[in-house]
SEKE-620854 format. One record per atom (N, C-alpha, C, O): residue number from 1; atom name; x negated, y negated, z negated. Coordinates in steps of 0.1 Angstrom, whole numbers, plus 5000, padded with zeros to 4 digits. Example, Ala and Ser with C-alpha at 12.3 -4.5 7.8 and 13.67 -1.06 7.14 Angstrom:
! SEKE-620854
+-----+----+------+------+------+
:   i : at :   c1 :   c2 :   c3 :
+-----+----+------+------+------+
:   1 :  N : 4868 : 5057 : 4922 :
:   1 : CA : 4877 : 5045 : 4922 :
:   1 :  C : 4868 : 5033 : 4922 :
:   1 :  O : 4858 : 5033 : 4915 :
:   2 :  N : 4872 : 5022 : 4929 :
:   2 : CA : 4863 : 5011 : 4929 :
:   2 :  C : 4871 : 5000 : 4921 :
:   2 :  O : 4866 : 4989 : 4920 :
+-----+----+------+------+------+
//
This chain:
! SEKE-620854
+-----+----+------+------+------+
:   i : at :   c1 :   c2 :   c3 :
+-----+----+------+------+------+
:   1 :  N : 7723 : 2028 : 6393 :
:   1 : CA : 7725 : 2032 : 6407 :
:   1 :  C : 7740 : 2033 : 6410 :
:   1 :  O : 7745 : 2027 : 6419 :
:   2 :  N : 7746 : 2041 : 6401 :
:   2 : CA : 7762 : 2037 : 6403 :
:   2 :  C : 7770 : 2028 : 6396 :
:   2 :  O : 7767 : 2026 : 6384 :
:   3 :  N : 7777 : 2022 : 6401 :
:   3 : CA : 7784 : 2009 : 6394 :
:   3 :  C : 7795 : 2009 : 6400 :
:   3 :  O : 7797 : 2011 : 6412 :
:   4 :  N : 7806 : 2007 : 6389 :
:   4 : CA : 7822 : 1996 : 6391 :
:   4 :  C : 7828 : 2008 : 6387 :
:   4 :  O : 7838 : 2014 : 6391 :
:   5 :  N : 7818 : 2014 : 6373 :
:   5 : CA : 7824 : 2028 : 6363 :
:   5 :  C : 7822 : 2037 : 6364 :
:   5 :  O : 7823 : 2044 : 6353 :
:   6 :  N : 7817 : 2045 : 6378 :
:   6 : CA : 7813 : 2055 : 6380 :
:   6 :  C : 7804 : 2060 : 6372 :
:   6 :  O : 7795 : 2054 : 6367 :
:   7 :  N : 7807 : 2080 : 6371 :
:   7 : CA : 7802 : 2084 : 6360 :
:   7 :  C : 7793 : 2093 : 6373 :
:   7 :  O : 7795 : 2092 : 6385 :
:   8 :  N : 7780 : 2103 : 6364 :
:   8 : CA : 7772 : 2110 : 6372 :
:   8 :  C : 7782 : 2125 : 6369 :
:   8 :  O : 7791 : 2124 : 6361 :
:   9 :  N : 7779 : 2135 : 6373 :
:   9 : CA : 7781 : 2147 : 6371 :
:   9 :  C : 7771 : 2155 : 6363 :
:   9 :  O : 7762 : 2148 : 6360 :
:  10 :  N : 7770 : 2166 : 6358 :
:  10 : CA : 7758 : 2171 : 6355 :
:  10 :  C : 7752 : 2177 : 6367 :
:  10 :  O : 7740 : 2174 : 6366 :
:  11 :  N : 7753 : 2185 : 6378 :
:  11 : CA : 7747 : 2184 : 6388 :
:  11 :  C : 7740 : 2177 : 6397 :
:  11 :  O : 7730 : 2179 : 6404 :
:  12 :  N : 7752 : 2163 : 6394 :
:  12 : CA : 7744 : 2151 : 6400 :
:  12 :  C : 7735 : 2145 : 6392 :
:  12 :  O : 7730 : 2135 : 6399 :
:  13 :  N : 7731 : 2145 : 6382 :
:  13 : CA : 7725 : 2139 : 6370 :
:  13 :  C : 7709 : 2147 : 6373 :
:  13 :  O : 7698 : 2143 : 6377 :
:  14 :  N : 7713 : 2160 : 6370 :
:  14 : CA : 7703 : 2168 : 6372 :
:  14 :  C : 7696 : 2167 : 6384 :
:  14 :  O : 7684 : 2169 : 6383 :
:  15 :  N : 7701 : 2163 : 6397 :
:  15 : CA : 7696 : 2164 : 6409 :
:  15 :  C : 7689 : 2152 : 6412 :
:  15 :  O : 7680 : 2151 : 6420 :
:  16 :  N : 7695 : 2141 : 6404 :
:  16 : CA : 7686 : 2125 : 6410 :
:  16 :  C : 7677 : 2122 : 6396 :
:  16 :  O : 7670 : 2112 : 6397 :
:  17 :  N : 7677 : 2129 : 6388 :
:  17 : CA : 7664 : 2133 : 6376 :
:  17 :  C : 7651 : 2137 : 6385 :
:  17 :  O : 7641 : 2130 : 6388 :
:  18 :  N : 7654 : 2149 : 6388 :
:  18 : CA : 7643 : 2156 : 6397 :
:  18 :  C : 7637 : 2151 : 6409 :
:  18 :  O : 7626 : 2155 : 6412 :
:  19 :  N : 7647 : 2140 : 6419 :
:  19 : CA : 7640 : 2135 : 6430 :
:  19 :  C : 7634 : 2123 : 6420 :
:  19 :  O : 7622 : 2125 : 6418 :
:  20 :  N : 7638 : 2113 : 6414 :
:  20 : CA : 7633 : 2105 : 6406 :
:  20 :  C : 7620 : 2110 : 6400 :
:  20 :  O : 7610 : 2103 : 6400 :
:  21 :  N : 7619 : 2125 : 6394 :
:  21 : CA : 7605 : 2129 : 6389 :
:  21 :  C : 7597 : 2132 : 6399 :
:  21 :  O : 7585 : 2134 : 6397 :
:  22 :  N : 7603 : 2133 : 6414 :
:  22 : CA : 7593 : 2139 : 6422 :
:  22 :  C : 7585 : 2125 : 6427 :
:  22 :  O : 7573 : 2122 : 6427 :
:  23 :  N : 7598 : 2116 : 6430 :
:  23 : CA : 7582 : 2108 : 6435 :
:  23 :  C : 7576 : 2098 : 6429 :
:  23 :  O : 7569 : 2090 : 6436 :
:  24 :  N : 7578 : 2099 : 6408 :
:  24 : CA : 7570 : 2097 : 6403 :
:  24 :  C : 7556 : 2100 : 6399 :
:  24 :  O : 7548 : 2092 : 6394 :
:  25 :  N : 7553 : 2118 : 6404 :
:  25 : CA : 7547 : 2124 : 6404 :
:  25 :  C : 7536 : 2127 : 6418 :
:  25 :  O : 7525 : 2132 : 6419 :
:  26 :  N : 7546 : 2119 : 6427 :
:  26 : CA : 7541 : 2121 : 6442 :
:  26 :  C : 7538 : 2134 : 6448 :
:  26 :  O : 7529 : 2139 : 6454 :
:  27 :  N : 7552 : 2140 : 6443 :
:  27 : CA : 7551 : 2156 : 6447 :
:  27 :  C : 7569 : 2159 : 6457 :
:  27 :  O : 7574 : 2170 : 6458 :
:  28 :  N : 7575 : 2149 : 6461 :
:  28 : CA : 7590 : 2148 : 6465 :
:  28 :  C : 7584 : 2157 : 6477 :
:  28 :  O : 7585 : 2170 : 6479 :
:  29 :  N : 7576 : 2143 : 6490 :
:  29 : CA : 7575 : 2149 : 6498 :
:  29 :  C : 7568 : 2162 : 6502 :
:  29 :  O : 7570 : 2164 : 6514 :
:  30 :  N : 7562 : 2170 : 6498 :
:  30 : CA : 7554 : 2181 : 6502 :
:  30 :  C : 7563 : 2192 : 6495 :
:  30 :  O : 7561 : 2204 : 6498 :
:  31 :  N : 7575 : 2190 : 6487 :
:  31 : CA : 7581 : 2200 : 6480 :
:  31 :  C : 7598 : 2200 : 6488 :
:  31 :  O : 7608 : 2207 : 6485 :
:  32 :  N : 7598 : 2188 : 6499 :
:  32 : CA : 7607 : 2188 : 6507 :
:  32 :  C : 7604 : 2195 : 6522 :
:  32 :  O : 7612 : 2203 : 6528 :
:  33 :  N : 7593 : 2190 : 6526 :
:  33 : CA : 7581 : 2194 : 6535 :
:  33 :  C : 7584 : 2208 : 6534 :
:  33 :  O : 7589 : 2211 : 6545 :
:  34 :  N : 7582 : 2219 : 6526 :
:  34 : CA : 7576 : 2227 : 6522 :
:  34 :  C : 7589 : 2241 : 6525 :
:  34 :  O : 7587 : 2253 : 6530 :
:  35 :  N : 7602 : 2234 : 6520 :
:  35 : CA : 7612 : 2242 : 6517 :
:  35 :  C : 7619 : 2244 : 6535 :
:  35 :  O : 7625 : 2253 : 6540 :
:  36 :  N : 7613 : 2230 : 6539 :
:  36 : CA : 7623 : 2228 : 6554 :
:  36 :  C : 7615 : 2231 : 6565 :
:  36 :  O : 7605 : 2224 : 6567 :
:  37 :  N : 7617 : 2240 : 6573 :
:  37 : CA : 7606 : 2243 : 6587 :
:  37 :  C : 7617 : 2230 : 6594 :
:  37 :  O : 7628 : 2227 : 6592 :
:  38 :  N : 7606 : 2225 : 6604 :
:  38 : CA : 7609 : 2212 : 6614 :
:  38 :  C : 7615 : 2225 : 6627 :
:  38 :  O : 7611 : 2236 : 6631 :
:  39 :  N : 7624 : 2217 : 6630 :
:  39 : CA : 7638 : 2223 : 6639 :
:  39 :  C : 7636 : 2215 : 6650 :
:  39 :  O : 7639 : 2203 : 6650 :
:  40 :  N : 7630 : 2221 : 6662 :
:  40 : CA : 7630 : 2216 : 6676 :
:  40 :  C : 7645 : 2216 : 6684 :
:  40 :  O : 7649 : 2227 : 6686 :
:  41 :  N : 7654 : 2203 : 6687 :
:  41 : CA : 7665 : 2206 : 6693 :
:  41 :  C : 7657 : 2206 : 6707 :
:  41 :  O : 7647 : 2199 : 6711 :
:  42 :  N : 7665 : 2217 : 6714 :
:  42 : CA : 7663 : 2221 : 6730 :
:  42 :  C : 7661 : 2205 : 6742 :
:  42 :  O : 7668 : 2195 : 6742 :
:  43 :  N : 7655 : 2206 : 6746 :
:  43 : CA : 7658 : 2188 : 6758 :
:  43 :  C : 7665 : 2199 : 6771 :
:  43 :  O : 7659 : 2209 : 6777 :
:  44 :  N : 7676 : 2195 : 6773 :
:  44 : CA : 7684 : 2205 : 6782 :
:  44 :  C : 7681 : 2191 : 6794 :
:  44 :  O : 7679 : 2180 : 6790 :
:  45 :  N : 7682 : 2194 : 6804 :
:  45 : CA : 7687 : 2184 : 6820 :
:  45 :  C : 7697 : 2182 : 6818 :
:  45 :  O : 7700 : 2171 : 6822 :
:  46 :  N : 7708 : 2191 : 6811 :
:  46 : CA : 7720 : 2185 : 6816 :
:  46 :  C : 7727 : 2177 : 6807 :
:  46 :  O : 7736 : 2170 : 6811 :
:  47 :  N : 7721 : 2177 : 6793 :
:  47 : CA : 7721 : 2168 : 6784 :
:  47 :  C : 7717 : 2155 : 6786 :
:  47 :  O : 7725 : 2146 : 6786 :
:  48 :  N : 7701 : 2152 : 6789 :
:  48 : CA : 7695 : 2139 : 6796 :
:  48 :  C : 7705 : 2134 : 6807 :
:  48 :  O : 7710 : 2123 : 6808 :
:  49 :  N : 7707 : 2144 : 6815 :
:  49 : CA : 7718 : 2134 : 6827 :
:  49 :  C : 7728 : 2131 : 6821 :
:  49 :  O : 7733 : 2120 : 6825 :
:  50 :  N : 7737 : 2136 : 6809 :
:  50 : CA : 7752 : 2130 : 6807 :
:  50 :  C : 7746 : 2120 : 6802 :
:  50 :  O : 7749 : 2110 : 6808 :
:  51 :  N : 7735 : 2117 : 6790 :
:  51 : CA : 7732 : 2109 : 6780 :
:  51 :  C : 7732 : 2096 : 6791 :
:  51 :  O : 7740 : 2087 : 6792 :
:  52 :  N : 7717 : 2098 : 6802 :
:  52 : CA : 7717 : 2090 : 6810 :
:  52 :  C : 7729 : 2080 : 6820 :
:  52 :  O : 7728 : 2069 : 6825 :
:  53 :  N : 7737 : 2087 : 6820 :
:  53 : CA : 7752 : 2085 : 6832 :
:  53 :  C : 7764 : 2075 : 6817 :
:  53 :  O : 7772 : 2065 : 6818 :
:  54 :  N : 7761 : 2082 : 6805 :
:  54 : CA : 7770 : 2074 : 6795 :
:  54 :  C : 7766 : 2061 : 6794 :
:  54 :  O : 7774 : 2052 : 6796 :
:  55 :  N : 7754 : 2058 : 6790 :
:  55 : CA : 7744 : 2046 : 6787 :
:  55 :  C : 7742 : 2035 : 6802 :
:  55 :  O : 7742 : 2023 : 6799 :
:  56 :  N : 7742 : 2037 : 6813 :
:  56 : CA : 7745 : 2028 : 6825 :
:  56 :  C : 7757 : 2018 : 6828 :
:  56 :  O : 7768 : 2020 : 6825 :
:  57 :  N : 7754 : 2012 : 6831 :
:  57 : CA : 7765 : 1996 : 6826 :
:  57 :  C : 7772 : 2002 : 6837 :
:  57 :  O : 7768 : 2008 : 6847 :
:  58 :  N : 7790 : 1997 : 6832 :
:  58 : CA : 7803 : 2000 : 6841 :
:  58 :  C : 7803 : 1991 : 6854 :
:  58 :  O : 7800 : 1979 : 6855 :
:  59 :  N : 7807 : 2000 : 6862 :
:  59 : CA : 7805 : 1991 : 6877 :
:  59 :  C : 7813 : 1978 : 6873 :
:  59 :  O : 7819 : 1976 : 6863 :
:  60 :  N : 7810 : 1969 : 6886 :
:  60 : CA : 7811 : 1957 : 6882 :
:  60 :  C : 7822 : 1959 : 6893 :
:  60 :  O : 7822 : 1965 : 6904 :
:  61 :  N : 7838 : 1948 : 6881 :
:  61 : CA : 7851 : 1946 : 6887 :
:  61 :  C : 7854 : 1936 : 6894 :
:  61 :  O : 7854 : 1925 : 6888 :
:  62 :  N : 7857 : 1935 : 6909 :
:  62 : CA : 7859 : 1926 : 6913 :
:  62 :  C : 7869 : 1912 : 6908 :
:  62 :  O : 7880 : 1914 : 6902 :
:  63 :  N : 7864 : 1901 : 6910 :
:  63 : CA : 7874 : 1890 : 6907 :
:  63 :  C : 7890 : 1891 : 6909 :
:  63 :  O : 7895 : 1898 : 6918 :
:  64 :  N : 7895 : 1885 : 6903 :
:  64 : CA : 7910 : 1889 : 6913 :
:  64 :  C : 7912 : 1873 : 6916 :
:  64 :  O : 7921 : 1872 : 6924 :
:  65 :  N : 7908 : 1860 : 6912 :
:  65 : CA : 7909 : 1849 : 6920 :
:  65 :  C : 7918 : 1842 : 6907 :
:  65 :  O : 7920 : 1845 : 6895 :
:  66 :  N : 7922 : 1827 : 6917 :
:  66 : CA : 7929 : 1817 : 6907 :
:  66 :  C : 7946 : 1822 : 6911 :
:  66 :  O : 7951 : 1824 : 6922 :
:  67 :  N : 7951 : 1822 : 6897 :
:  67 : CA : 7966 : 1825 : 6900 :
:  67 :  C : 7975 : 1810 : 6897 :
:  67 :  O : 7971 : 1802 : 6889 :
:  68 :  N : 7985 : 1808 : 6904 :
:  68 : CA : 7990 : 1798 : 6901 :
:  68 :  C : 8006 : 1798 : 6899 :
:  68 :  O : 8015 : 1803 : 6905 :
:  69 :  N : 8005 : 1787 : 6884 :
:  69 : CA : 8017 : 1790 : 6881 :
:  69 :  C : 8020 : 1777 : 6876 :
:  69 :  O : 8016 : 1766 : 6880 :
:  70 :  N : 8029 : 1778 : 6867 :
:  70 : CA : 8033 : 1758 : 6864 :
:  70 :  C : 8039 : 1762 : 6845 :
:  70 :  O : 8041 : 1772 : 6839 :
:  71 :  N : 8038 : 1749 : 6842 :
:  71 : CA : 8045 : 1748 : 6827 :
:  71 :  C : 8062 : 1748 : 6832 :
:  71 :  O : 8064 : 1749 : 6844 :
:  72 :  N : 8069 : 1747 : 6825 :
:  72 : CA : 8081 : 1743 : 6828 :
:  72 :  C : 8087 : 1730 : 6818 :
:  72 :  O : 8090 : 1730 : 6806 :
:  73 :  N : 8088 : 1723 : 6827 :
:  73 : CA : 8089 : 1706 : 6818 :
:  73 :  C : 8104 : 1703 : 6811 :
:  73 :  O : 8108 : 1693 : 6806 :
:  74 :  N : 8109 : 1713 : 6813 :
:  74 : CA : 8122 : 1710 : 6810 :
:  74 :  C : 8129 : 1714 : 6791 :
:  74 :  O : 8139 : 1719 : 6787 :
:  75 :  N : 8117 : 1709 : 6786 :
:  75 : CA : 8127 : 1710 : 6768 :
:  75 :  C : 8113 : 1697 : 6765 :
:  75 :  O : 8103 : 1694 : 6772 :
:  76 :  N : 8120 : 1691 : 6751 :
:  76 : CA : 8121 : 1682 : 6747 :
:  76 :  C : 8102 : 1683 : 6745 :
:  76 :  O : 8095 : 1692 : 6742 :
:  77 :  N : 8098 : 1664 : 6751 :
:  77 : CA : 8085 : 1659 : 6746 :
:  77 :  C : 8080 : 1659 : 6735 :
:  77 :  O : 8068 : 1655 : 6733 :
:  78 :  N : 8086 : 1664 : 6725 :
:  78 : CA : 8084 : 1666 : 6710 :
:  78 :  C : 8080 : 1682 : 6707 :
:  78 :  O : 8082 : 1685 : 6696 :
:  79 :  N : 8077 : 1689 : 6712 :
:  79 : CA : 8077 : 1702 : 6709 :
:  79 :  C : 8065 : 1705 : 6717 :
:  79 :  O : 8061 : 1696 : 6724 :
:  80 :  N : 8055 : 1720 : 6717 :
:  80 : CA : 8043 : 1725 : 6715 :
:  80 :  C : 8046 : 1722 : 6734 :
:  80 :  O : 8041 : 1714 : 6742 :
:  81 :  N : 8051 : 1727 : 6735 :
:  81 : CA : 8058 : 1731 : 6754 :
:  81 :  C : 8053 : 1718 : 6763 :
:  81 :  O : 8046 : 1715 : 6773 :
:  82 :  N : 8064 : 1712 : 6749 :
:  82 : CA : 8065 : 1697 : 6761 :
:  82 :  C : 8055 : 1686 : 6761 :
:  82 :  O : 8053 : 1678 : 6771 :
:  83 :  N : 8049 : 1686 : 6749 :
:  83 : CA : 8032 : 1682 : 6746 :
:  83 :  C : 8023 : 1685 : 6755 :
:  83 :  O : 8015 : 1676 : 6758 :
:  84 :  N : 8021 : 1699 : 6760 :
:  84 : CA : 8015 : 1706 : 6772 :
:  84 :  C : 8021 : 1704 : 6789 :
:  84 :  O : 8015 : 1706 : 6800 :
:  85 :  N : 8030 : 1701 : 6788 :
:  85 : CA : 8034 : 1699 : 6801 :
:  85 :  C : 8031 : 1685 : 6802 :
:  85 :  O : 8022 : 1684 : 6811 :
:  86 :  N : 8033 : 1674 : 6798 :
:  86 : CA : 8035 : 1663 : 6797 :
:  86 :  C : 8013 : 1660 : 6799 :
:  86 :  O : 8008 : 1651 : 6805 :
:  87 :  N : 8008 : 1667 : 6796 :
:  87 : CA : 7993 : 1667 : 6795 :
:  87 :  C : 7988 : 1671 : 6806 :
:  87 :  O : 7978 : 1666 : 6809 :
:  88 :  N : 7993 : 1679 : 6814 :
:  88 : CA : 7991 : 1685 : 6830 :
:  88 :  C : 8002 : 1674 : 6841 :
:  88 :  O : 8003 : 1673 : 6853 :
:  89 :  N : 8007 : 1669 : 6834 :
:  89 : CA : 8016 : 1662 : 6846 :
:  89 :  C : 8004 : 1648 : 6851 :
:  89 :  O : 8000 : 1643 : 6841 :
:  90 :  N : 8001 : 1645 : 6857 :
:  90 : CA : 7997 : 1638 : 6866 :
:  90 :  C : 8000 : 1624 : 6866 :
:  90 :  O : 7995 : 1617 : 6875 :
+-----+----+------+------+------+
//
């Protein structure tokens, strides 16, 4: 179960012994069952509304349009620039 050296503890050793014997025995879950009363969290309104209001898709942003701008052709046809300008020139 642990690997890349890892050692167990004796607590820890002891503790994954006993879930390992429990649900050998098929006694884990009813002795987990048993120890834990089931815990009703509250359903508040005002909880459902924030949950509800977080989870709704963000308004939708208007476009802002085509902007226009230019390469600037002015350094040498040999370089990343002038490869790209030279490709938009017409």
């Amino acid at each position: 179960m642990k690997k890349q050296g890892q050692r167990w503890g004796k607590e820890g050793c002891l503790a994954i012994a006993k879930v390992l014997a429990g649900l050998q025995n098929d006694e884990l879950e009813a002795a987990l069952s048993s120890k834990f009363k089931p815990v009703k969290a509250p359903k508040s309104e005002e909880l459902r509304k924030a949950l509800r209001s977080a989870l709704k898709k963000s308004p939708m942003v208007p476009h802002v349009g085509i902007r226009n701008g230019g390469i600037g052709g002015y350094t040498a046809s040999s370089t990343a620039i002038g490869h790209l300008s030279s490709i938009f020139r017409i």
